[in-house]
C-alpha positions in Angstrom: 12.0 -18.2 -1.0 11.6 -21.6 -2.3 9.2 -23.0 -5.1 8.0 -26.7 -5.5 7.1 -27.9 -8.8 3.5 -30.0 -8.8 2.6 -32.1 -12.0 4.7 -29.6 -14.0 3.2 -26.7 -12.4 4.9 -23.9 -10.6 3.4 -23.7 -7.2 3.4 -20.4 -5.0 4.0 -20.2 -1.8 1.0 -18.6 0.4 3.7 -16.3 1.7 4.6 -14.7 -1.4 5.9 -11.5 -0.8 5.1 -8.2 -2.1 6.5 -4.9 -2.7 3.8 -1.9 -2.9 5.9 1.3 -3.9 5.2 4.7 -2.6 5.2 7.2 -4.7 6.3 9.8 -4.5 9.2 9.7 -1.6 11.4 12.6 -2.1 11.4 15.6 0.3 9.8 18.3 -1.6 6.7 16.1 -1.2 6.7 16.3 2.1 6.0 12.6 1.9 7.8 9.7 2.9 6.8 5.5 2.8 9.7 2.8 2.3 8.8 -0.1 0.6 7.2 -3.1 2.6 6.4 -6.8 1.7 3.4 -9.3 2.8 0.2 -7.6 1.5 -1.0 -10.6 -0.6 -0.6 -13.0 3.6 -3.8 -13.6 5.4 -2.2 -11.2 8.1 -1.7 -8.2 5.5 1.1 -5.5 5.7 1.8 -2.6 7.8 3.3 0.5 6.0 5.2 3.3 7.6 3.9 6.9 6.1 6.0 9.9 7.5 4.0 13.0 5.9 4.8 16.6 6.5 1.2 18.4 6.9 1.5 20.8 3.8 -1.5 20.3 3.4 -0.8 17.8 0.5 -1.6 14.4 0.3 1.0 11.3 0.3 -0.1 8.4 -2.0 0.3 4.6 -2.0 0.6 3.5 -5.5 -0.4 -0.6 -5.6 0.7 -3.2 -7.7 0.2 -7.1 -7.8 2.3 -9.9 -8.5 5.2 -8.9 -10.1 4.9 -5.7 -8.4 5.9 -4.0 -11.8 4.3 -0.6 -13.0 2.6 -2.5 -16.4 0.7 -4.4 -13.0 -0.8 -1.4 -11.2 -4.3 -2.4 -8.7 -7.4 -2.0 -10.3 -9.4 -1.3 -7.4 -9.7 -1.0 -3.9 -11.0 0.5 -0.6 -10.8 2.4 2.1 -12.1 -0.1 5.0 -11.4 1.8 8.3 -10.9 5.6 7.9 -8.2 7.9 9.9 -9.1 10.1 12.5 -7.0 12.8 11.8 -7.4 13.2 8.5 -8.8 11.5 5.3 -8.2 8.6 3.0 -9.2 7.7 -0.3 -8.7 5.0 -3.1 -8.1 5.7 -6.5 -6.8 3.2 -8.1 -4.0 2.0 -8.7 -3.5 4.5 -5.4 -4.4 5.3 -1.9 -4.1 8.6 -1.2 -4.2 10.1 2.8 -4.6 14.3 3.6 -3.8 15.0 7.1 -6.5 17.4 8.7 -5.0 21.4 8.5 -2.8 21.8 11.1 -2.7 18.3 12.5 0.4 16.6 14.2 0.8 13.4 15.2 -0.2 9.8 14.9 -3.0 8.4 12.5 -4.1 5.1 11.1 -6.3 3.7 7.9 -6.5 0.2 6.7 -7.5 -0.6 2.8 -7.6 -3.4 0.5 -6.4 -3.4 -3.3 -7.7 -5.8 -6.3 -4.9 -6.9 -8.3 -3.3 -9.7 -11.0 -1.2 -12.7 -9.5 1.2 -14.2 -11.6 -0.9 -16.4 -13.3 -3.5 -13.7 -14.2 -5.2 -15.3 -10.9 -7.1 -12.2 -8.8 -5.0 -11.3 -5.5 -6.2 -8.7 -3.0 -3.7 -7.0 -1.1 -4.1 -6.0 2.8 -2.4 -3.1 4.2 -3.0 -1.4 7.7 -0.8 2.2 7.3 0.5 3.7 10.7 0.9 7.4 9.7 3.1 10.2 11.0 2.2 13.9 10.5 4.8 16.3 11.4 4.9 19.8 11.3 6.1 22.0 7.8 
């Protein structure tokens, strides 16, 4: 990605990229999202959440720019709710429960507040296609 310099300033591209991690990914969980870029675009993100329906819920943990752990969100919301199960916010993650005994597809949108680079305010913008499958 490039940079341009303007009266001694670093610019930022509008594109900037950022990494949300998930947390946690390992298999015990029973939840699974790889890491995905473009929340802070006017488009958003889409995240992938693959979530085994223990009964347990898979979070979203959100960060802003650099997308570091000492840069976690400080708020956010759910702003269209799942059908299959439910979603919350709690910063600095989102956390989704599939309905007992669900399988299949689901969907939620949210938005996160965060810090920029230059302490500026950034909200990120992430639509999550979710993928319940059976324990």
């Amino acid at each position: 990605m490039k940079t341009r310099r303007l009266r001694g300033l670093l610019a930022i591209p509008a594109s900037v990229a950022l990494l949300i991690a998930a947390v946690p990914s390992h298999a015990v969980s029973g939840c699974h999202v790889p890491p995905f870029h473009g929340a802070v675009s006017s488009a958003g993100a889409v995240a992938t959440m693959n979530v085994v329906n223990t009964g347990r819920a898979c979070r979203i943990d959100n960060y802003g720019v650099p997308a570091t752990r000492g840069n976690p969100a400080e708020a956010g919301q759910v702003t269209t709710a799942p059908e299959h199960g439910t979603a919350a916010f709690d910063a600095p993650a989102v956390r989704y429960t599939p309905a007992p005994g669900y399988v299949g597809d689901d969907a939620f949108d949210y938005i996160a507040n965060a810090k920029g680079n230059l302490d500026q305010r950034v909200t990120l913008k992430v639509h999550v296609d979710v993928h319940v499958t059976a324990p």
